[in-house]
N, C-alpha and C positions, 0 to 999 in steps of 0.2 A: 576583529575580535579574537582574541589567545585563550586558550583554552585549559589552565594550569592544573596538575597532578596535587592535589591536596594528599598530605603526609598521611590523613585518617583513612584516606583511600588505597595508598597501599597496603595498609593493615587489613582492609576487608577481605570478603571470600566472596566472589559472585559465583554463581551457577548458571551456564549459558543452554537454555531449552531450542533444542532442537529435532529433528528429525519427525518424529509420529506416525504416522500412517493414510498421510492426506495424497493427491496426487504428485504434493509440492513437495513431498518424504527428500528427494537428493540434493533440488535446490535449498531447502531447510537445512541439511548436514551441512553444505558447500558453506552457507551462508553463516551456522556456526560454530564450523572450525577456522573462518576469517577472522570472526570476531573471537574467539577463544583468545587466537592467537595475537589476535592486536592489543588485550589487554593484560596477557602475558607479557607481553614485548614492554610494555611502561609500568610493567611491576605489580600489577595486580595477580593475586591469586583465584584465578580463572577455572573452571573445569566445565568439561563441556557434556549433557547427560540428554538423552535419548530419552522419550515420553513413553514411559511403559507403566508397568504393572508398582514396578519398585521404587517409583518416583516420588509417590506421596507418604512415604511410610518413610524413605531416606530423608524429605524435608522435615518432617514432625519430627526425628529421631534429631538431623543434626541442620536446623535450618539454617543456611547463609542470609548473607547481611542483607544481600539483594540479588536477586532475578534480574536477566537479563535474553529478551524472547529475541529466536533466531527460527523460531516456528511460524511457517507458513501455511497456510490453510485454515480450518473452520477452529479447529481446536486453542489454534492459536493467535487467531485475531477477531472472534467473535465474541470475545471478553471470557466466556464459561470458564477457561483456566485461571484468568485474573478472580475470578469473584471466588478458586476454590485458595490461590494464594491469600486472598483478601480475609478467609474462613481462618487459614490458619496462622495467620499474620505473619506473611514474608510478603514484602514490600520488592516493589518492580520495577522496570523503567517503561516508561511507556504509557501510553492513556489508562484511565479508568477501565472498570470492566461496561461500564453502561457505555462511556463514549466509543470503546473499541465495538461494542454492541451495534453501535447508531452506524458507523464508519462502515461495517463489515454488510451491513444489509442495505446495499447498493439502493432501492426504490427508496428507504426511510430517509437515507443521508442524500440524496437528490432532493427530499421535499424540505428538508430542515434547509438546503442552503436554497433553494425557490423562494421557502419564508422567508430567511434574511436579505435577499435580494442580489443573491449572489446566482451568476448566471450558469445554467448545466442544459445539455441538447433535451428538446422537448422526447419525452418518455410513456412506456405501458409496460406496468410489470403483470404478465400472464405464467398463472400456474397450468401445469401440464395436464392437469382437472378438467378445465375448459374448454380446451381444445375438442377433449370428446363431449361435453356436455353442451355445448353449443355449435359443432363443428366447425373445423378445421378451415376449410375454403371458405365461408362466410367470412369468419373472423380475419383471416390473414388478408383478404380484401379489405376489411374495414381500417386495418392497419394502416395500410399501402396509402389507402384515400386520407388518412388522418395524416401521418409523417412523410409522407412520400416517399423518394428514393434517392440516394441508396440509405441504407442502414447497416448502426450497427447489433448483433444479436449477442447477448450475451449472459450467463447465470446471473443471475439476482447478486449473488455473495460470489468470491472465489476472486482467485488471480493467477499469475505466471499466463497469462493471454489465453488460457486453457480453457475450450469451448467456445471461443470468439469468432464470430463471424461478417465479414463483410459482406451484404448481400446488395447488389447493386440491379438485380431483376425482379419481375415478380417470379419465375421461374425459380429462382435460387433460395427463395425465404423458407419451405418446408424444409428442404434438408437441412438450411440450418438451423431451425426450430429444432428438429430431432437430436443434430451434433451440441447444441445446448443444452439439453435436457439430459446427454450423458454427463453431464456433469452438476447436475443440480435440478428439482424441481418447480423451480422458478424461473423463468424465462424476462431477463430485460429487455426490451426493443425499444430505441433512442435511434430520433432521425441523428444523422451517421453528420458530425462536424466538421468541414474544412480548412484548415491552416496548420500553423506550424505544431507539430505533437513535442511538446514538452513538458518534465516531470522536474517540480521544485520541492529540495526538502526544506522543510520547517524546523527551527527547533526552539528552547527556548532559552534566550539572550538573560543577561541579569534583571532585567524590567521587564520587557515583553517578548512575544517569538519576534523571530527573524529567521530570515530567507540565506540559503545556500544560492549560487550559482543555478540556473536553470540551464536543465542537459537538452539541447536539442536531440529527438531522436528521428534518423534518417535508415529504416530497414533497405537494404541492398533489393530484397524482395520486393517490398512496395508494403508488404505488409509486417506489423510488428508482432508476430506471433511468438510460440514458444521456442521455437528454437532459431529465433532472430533476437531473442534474447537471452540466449544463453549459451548460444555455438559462436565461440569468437569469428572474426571474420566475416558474421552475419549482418552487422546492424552497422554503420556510420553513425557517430557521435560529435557532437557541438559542442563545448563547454568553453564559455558560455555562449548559450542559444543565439542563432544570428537572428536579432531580436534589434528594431528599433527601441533609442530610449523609451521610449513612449509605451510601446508595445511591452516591454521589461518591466516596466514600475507598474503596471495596469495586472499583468500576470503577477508578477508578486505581492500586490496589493489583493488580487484574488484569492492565492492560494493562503496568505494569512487567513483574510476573512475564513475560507472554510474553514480552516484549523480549528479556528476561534469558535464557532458556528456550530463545529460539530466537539467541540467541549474536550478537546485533543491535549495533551501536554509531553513533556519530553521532549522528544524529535516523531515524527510522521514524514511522510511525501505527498503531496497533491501532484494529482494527471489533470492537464488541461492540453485543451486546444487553440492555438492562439492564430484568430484571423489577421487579414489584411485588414480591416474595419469592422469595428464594435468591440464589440468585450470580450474579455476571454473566456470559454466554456471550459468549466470545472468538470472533470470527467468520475473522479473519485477519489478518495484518500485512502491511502495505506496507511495502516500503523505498526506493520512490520516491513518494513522495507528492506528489499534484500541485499545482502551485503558481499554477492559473488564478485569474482574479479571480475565480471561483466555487467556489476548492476548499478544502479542510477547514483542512490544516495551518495555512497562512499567516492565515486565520481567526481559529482559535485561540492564534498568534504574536502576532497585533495586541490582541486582547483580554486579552492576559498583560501587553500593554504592550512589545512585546519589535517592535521593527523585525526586519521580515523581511531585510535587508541587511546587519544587524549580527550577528543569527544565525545565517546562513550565514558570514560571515567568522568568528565564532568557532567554527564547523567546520570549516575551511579554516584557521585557528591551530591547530587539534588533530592536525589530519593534519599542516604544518608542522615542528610540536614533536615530532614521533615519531618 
């Protein structure tokens, strides 16, 4: 699939949202001075603006054609910024603000894809409330006996691996209840999945979505943390994922489904886990996926043969034409 620069598209003006004030503030710049510049590079009039104070007063004054989110974190993938574009009618690329909603609050968008039949590791979303209202060592016992071990721990919302923990004792599950809770007052805990870790984008084809290439991710550490993914050097990569047939069309038949499931359009990424036998577990969808020169999507763009600058402009023609 070719990805063609429509002439109405050079005429436009995008505006690339980045930066804010989330954890994810450097990854965000990184991610939207790639994409600035990729869609300078095929002729679009790009510019890239910082989530401040003068942001909504410069749209209503002089709004571009179309938005384009390079914003990482709550602001920028919890819809609340789509629903204030949606207020002032500047059109976006990217999901809804309700389906960016569903996607962004990890326990909602595990039960939506449970409903449709789409497999994710059995799960307990615990707010940091209960901990003292029913203590702590009770609770984390009942845990243990419900998913067993290991696990993984994690904020309800959030990404870049920030606050993620592997805990593989009963020893090791407090402190990282406490290292999750720096990061969020919601606590995920999902018995922890074994097999291949890989992240497929989605986006959407002239009929239906379709699947990028699937990146196998192989951290040197063992673990895929934050800075296994964003310190070159750090992580080994597969593209595409050393994946039997079988094991590929079963993963990419998943991560549609969630797309689908969780009411996504544009392009998004699903994480999954892919075993030796059964199904693949759907771990979560991003609907900002980051765009560093170390991150998945654009990866997987380039290994499909697909220019990252031409594929975003053919999402920027889709919002356009609607």
């Amino acid at each position: 699939m070719t990805f063609a620069v429509p002439n109405v598209v050079g005429e436009a003006r995008v505006v690339v949202l980045a930066g804010g004030l989330s954890y994810e503030r450097d990854v965000s710049l990184r991610s939207g001075r790639r994409i600035t510049d990729a869609l300078t590079r095929v002729g679009v009039a790009a510019e890239l603006r910082d989530v401040d104070a003068s942001l909504l007063p410069s749209l209503v004054d002089d709004p571009p054609d179309a938005v384009v989110f390079a914003l990482h974190g709550q602001v920028g993938e919890d819809g609340s910024l789509r629903s204030v574009l949606d207020l002032i009618g500047v059109p976006y690329v990217g999901p809804s603000a309700a389906a960016a909603h569903r996607a962004w609050d990890k326990p909602a968008a595990k039960a939506i894809l449970t409903e449709a039949g789409i497999a994710t590791p059995e799960w307990i979303a615990l707010p940091r409330e209960m901990f003292s209202d029913l203590g702590a060592g009770p609770l984390l016992e009942r845990i243990v006996e419900r998913l067993g071990l290991p696990l993984a721990v994690k904020p309800a919302s959030g990404g870049s691996g920030l606050g993620v923990h592997l805990v593989r004792t009963v020893a090791e599950l407090p402190a990282a209840m406490i290292g999750c809770f720096a990061y969020g007052d919601v606590a995920l805990v999902e018995r922890f999945a074994t097999g291949v870790d890989v992240a497929i984008g989605v986006i959407d084809g002239p009929e239906a979505p379709i699947t990028l290439p699937a990146v196998e991710i192989e951290p040197i550490s063992g673990e895929y943390d934050y800075a296994a993914r964003y310190n070159p050097g750090a992580t080994t990569w597969h593209v595409p994922a050393r994946l039997s047939e079988t094991q590929a069309t079963a993963a990419a038949a998943a991560a549609i489904g969630a797309y689908q499931a969780l009411g996504l359009r544009d392009l998004s990424r699903v994480d999954l886990i892919v075993p030796d036998s059964g199904a693949p577990q759907v771990l979560e969808a991003n609907v900002v996926p980051g765009m560093t020169e170390t991150s998945l999507f654009p990866m997987a763009a380039e290994a499909a043969g697909h220019d990252i600058g031409d594929l975003l402009v053919a999402m920027v023609h889709r919002v356009l034409a609607t």
